[in-house]
C-alpha positions in Angstrom: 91.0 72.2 117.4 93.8 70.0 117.8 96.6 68.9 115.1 95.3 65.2 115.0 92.3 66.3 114.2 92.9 68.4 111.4 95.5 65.8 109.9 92.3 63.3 109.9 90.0 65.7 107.9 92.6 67.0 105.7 93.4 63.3 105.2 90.0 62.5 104.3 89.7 66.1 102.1 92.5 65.0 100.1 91.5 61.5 99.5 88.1 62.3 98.1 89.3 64.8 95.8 91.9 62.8 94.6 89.9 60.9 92.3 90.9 57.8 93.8 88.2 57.5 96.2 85.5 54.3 96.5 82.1 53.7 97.7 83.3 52.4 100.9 85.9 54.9 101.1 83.3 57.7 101.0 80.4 55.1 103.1 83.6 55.4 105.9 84.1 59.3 105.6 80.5 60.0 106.6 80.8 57.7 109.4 83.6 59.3 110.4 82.1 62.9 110.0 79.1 61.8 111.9 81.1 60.0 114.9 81.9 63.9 116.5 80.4 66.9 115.8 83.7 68.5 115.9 84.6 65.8 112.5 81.5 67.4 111.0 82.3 71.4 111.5 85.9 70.9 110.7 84.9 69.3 107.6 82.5 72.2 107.1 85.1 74.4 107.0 87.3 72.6 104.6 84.7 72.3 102.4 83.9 75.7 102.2 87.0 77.6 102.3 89.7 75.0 100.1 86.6 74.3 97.8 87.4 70.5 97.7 84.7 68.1 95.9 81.9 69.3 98.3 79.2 67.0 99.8 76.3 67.0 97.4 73.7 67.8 100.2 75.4 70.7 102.0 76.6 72.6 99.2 73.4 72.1 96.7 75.8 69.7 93.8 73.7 67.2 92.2 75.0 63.6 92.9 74.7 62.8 89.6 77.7 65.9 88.7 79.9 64.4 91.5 79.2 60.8 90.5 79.9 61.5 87.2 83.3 63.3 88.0 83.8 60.0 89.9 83.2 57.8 88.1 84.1 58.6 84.4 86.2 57.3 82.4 89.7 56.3 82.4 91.0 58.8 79.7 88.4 62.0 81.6 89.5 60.7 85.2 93.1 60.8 83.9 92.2 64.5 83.1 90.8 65.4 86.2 93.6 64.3 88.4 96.2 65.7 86.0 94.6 68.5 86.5 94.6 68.2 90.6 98.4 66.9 90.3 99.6 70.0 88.2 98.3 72.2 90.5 100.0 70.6 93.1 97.7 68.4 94.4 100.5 65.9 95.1 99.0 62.4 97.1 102.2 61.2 99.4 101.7 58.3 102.2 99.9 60.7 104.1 97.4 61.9 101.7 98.2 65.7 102.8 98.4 67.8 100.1 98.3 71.1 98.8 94.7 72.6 97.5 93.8 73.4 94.4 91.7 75.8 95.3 88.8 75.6 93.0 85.1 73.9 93.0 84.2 71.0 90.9 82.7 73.1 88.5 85.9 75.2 87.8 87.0 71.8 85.7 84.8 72.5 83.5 85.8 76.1 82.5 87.4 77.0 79.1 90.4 78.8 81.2 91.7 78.2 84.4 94.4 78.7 87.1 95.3 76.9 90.3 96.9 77.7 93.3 99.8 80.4 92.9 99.5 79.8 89.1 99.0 82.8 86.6 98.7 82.6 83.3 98.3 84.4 79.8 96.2 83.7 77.2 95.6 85.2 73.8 92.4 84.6 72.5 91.0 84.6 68.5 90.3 88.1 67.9 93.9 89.2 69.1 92.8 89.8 72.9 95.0 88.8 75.4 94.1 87.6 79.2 96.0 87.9 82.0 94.6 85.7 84.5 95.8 86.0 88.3 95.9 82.7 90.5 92.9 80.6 91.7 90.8 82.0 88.6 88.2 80.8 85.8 86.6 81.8 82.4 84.9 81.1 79.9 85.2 82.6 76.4 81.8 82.7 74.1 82.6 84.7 71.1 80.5 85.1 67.7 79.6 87.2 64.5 77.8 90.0 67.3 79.7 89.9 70.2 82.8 89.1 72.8 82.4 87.9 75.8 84.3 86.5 78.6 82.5 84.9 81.8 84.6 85.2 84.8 83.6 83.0 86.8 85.7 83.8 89.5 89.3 85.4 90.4 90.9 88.0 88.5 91.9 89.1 85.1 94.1 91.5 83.0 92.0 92.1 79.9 94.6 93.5 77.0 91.4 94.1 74.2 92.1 94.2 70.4 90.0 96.6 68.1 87.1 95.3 66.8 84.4 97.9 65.8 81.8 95.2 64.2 81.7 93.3 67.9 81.6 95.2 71.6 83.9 93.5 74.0 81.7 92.4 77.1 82.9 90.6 80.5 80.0 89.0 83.0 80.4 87.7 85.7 78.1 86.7 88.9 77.0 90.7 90.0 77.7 92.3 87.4 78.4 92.7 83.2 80.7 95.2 82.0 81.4 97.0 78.2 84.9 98.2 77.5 85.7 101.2 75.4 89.5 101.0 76.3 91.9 98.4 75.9 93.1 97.3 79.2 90.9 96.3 82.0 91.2 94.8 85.6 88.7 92.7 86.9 88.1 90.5 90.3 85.2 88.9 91.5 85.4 86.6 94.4 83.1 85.3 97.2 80.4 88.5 96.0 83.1 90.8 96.0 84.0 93.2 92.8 86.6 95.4 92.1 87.0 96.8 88.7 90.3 98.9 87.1 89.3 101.2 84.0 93.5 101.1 83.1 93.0 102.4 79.5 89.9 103.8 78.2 86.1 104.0 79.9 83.9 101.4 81.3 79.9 100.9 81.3 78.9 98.9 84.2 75.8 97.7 85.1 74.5 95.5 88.5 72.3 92.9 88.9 69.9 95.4 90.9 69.6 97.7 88.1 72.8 100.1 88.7 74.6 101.5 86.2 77.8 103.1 86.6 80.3 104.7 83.9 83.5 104.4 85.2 86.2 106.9 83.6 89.9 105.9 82.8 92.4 105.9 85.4 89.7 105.0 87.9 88.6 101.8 90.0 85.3 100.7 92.0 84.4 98.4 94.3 81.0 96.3 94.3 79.1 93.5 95.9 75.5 92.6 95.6 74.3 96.1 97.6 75.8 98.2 94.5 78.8 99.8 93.8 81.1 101.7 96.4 82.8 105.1 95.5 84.5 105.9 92.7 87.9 106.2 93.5 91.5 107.3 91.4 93.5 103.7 90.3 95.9 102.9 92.2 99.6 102.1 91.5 99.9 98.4 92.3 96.8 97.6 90.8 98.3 95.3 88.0 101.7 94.6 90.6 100.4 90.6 90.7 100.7 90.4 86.7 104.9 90.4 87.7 104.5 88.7 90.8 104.2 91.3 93.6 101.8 92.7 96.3 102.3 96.1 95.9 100.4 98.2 98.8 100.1 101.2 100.6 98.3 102.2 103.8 96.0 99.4 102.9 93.9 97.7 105.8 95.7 93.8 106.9 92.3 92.1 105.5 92.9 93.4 101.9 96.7 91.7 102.0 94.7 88.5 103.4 93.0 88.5 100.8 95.3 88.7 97.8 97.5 86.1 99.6 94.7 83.2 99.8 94.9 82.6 95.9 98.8 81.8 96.7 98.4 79.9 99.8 97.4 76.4 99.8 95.0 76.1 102.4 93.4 77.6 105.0 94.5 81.1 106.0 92.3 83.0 108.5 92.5 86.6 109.8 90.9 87.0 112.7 88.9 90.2 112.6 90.8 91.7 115.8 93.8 92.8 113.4 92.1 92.9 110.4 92.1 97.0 110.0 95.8 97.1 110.9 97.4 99.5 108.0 99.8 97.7 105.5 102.4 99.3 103.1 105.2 97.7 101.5 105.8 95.4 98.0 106.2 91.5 98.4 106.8 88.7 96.1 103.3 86.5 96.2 104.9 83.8 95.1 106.4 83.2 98.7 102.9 83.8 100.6 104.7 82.5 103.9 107.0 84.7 103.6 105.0 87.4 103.6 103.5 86.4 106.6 106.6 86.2 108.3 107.5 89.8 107.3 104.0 91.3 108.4 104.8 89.5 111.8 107.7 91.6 112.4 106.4 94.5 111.5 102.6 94.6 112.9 101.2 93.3 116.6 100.3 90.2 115.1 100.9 86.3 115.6 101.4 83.8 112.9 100.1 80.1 113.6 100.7 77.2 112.1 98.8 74.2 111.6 100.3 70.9 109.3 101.1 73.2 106.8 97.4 73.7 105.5 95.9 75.6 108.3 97.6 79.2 108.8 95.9 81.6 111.5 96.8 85.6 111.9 95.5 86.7 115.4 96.7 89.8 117.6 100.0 88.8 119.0 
């Protein structure tokens, strides 16, 4: 895939999300996609991993919810590209940009974080969340219960006493009930890993399994159930100061944690993916993270306009 290429789709991407986009401009972009069926897989791609405003029919968004993001009104189309800009969506001559990093339907959530953004929040009952980068919730509290739906990401939840109401968090696989205070959550792409930090945890799975999961103890899940129990690590809560704190971890799980701080595309290809990792880095400086990991591990770094980062055997 060449670098013109890729400059014409992220174009195109960044346009449409923008907000500022027309008929015609979007009657032009499915021209274009069509023209080459390399337009169309690169565009594919972009949807699905930088989570721009998808194509209706390929991703199963009404047209009426992206028309209506479209085309609202001035003061709520203001909103939407405020909330683009400030998380540094910037639109220069060139129309490249960095990601946000969230679907369309993350601008509706009650709480939400952007690319390489992380933010507290306390909410009415006292409780406080801690929410890491590239991360949504809602909040849906009343006279019988708490609960917090994380849609996706990753939260620190800091839970005041309350005997009257149980504190709850759901999310796509799976609903938890704290009897601690402190809690670390993550759910992204059908992937789970929960922290008991402080006090036990009742898990249950949308295929009827049911796990208690002790303090000082974590678990991984997807929609096959949950993995082994295993003791908490140290870093576990490292990204709540800023760091990526790991230690004879495979290369995929640093990957990972780096894509909510990178803005666009970073791919590991699966060749170097169970290389071992130890070390604490700063996530605010993803790239230089990957520069490090170069130096230290058999691996390649390449760049593409800024947006497209690849990690291959060197």
């Amino acid at each position: 895939m060449n670098d013109e290429l890729i400059d014409s789709a992220t174009r195109w991407i960044v346009l449409l999300r923008s907000g500022q986009a027309s008929a015609a401009d979007w009657q032009r972009y499915h021209q274009w996609r069509a023209e080459d069926p390399r337009h169309e897989a690169l565009c594919q791609q972009l949807e699905t991993r930088l989570d721009v405003f998808q194509i209706a029919q390929a991703q199963g968004v009404s047209g009426k919810v992206l028309q209506q993001a479209l085309q609202a009104p001035p003061s709520r189309r203001a909103l939407l590209r405020g909330a683009l800009v400030g998380a540094g969506v910037a639109l220069g001559a060139s129309l490249l940009a960095r990601p946000l990093g969230l679907p369309l339907s993350a601008l509706t959530a009650d709480l939400r974080t952007g690319t390489g953004e992380r933010r507290t929040v306390e909410l009415a009952d006292g409780s406080e969340l801690l929410l890491n980068a590239r991360s949504t919730a809602d909040i849906q509290f009343d006279s019988q219960r708490r609960l917090v739906r994380l849609r996706e990401g990753e939260l620190l939840a800091k839970i005041a006493n309350d005997a009257s109401r149980p504190f709850l968090i759901q999310t796509e696989q799976t609903r938890l009930r704290a009897y601690g205070n402190r809690l670390l959550l993550r759910e992204r792409e059908g992937q789970g890993h929960v922290v008991a930090l402080n006090g036990a945890l009742e898990i249950d799975s949308p295929n009827g399994g049911h796990l208690q999961l002790a303090a000082g103890h974590e678990v991984s899940y997807d929609r096959g159930g949950f993995g082994p129990v295993q003791v908490s690590s140290s870093g576990a809560t490292a990204w709540i100061d800023g760091f990526l704190q790991v230690r004879d971890r495979p290369l995929v799980e640093v990957i990972d944690a780096l894509r909510p701080y990178h803005n666009g595309v970073l791919r590991l290809d699966p060749a170097v993916a169970g290389l071992r990792v130890s070390g604490l880095y700063r996530l605010d400086n993803p790239q230089q993270i990957l520069d490090t990991l170069a130096r230290t591990l058999p691996i390649h770094i390449t760049r593409r306009t800024g947006l497209w980062v690849t990690v291959s055997a060197a």
